[in-house]
TORTI-38999 format. One record per residue (C-alpha): residue number from 1; x, y, z. Coordinates in Angstrom, 1 decimal, padded with zeros to 4 digits. Example, Ala and Ser with C-alpha at 12.3 -4.5 7.8 and 13.67 -1.06 7.14 Angstrom:
BEGIN
+-----+--------+--------+--------+
|   n |     c1 |     c2 |     c3 |
+-----+--------+--------+--------+
|   1 |  012.3 | -004.5 |  007.8 |
|   2 |  013.7 | -001.1 |  007.1 |
+-----+--------+--------+--------+
This chain:
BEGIN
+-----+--------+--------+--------+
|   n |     c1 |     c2 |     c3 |
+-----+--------+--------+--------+
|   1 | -007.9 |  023.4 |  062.3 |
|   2 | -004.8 |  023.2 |  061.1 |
|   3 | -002.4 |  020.0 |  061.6 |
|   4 |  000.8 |  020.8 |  059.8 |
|   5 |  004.0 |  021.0 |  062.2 |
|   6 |  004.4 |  024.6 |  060.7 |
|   7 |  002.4 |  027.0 |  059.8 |
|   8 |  004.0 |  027.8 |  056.5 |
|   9 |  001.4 |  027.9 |  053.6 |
|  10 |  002.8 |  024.9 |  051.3 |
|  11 |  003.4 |  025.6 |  047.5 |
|  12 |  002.5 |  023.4 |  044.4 |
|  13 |  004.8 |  021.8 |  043.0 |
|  14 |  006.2 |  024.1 |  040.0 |
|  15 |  007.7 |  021.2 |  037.8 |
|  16 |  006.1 |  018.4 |  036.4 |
|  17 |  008.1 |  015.0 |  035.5 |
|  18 |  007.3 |  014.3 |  031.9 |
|  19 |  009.4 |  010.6 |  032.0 |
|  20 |  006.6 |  008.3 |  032.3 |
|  21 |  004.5 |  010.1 |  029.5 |
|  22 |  007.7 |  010.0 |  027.2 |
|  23 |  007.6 |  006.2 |  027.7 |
|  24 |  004.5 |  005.8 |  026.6 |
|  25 |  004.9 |  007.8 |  023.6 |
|  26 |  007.8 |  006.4 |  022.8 |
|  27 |  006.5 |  002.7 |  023.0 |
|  28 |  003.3 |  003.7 |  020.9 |
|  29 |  005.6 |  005.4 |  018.4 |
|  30 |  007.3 |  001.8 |  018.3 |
|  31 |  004.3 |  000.2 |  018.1 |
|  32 |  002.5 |  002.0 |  015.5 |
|  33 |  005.7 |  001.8 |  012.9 |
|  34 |  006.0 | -001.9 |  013.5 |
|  35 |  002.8 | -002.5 |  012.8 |
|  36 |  002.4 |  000.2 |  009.8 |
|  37 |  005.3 | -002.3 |  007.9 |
|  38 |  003.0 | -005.2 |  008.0 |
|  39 |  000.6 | -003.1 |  005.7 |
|  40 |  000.9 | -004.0 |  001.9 |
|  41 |  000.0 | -000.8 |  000.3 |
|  42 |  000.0 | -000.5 | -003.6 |
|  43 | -000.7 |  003.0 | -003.3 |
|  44 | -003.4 |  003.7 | -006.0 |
|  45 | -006.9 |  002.8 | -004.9 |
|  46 | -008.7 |  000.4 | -007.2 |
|  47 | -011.9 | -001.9 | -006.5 |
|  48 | -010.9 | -004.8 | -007.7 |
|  49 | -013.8 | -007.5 | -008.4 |
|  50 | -014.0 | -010.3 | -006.0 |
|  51 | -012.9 | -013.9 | -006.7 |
|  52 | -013.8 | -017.4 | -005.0 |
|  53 | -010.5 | -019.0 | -005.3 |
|  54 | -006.9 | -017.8 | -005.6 |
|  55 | -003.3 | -018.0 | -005.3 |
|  56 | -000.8 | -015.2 | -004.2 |
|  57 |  002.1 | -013.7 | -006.3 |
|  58 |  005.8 | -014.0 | -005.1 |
|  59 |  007.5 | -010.7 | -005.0 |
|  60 |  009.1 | -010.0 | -008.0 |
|  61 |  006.4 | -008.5 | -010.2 |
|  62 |  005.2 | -005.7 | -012.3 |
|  63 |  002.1 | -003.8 | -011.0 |
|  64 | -000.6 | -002.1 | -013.2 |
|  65 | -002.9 | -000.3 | -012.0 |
|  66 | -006.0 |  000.9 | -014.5 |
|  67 | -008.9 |  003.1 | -012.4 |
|  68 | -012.1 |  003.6 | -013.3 |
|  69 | -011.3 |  006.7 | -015.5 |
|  70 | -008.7 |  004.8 | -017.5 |
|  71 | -005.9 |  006.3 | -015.6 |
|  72 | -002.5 |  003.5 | -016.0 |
|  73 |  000.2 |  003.7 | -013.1 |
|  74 |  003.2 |  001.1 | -013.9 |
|  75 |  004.9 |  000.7 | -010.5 |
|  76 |  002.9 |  003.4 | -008.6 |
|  77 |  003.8 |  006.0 | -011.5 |
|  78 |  001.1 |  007.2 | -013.7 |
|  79 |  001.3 |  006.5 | -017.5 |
|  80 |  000.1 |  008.0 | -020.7 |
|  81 | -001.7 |  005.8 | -022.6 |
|  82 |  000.9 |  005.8 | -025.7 |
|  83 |  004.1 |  005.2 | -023.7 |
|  84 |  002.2 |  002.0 | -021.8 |
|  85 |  004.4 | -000.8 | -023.7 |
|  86 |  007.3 |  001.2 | -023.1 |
|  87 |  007.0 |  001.5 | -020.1 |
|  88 |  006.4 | -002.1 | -018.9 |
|  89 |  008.8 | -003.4 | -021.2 |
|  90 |  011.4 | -001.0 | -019.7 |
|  91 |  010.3 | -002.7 | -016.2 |
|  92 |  010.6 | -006.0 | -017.3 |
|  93 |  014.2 | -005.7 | -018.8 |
|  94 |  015.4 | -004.9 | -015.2 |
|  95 |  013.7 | -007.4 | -013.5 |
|  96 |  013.2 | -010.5 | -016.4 |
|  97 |  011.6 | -013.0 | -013.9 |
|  98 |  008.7 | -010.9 | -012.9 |
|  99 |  004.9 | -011.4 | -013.1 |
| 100 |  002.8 | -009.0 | -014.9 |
| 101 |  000.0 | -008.2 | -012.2 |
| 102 | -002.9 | -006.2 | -013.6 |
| 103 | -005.3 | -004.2 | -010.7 |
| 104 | -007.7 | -003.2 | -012.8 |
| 105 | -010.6 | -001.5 | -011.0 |
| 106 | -013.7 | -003.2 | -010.9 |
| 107 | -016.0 |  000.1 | -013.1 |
| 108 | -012.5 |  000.2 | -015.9 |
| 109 | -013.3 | -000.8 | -019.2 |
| 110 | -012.2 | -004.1 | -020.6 |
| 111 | -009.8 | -003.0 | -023.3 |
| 112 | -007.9 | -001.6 | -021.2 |
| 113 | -007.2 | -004.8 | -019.3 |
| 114 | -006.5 | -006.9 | -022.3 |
| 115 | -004.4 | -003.7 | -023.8 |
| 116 | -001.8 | -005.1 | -021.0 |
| 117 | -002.3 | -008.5 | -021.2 |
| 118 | -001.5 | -008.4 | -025.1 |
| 119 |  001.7 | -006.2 | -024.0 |
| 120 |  003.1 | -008.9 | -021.3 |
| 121 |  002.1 | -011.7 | -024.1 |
| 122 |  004.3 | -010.1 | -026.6 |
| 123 |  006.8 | -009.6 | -023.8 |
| 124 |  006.3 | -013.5 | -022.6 |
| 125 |  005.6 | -012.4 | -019.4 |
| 126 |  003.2 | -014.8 | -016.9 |
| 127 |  000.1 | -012.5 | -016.3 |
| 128 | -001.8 | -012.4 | -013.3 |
| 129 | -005.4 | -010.5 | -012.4 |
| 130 | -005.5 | -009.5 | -009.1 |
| 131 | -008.5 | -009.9 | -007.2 |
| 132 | -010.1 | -009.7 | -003.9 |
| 133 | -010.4 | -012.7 | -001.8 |
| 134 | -014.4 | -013.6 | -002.0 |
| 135 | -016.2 | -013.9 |  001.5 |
| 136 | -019.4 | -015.5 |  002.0 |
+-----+--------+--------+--------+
């Protein structure tokens, strides 16, 4: 049985309307690069040991990074060894007021933490260790 008015065979429809999926990706896209801003990325992945109290930097500072291999990145860049004190010193000239904030990883050696610290001494530079906040 057939209850159209006509008996002409009815087509699919042959275009789709793509508006309402454009919204959504459009308001995820939004969403997801709001949200990615909020993100405080140093860029080079340390384990940094844990501490049970703690204060947080303002926003001028110096980052160094040490890894577990004794790799050093000054700002994100990676460093020989030699041209360490150069580097940060170089860092601290354009920006005089800044913190000195070690990330040393957590398997690094020692002297290679203190081989900064004695270079933003010399520089009399405030030095700060960054941690992890401890959670019980």
């Amino acid at each position: 049985m057939d209850f159209r008015k006509d008996s002409k065979k009815l087509e699919p429809l042959t275009m789709f309307s793509q508006s309402g999926l454009t919204d959504i990706i459009l308001l995820l896209l939004i969403f997801f690069l709001l949200t990615s801003s909020f993100v405080t990325n140093f860029g080079i992945r340390v384990d940094v040991p844990r501490a049970e109290a703690g204060t947080t930097t303002d926003t001028q500072h110096i980052s160094v990074a040490i890894t577990s291999e004794g790799t050093f990145f000054v700002q994100g860049n990676q460093v020989a060894r030699g041209n360490l004190s150069s580097h940060i010193r170089q860092e601290y000239q354009n920006n005089p007021q800044a913190t000195l904030v070690i990330r040393a990883d957590r398997d690094s050696k020692v002297d290679d933490a203190v081989r900064i610290m004695n270079i933003g001494q010399a520089l009399n530079m405030n030095i700060v260790m960054a941690t992890e906040r401890y959670t019980q």
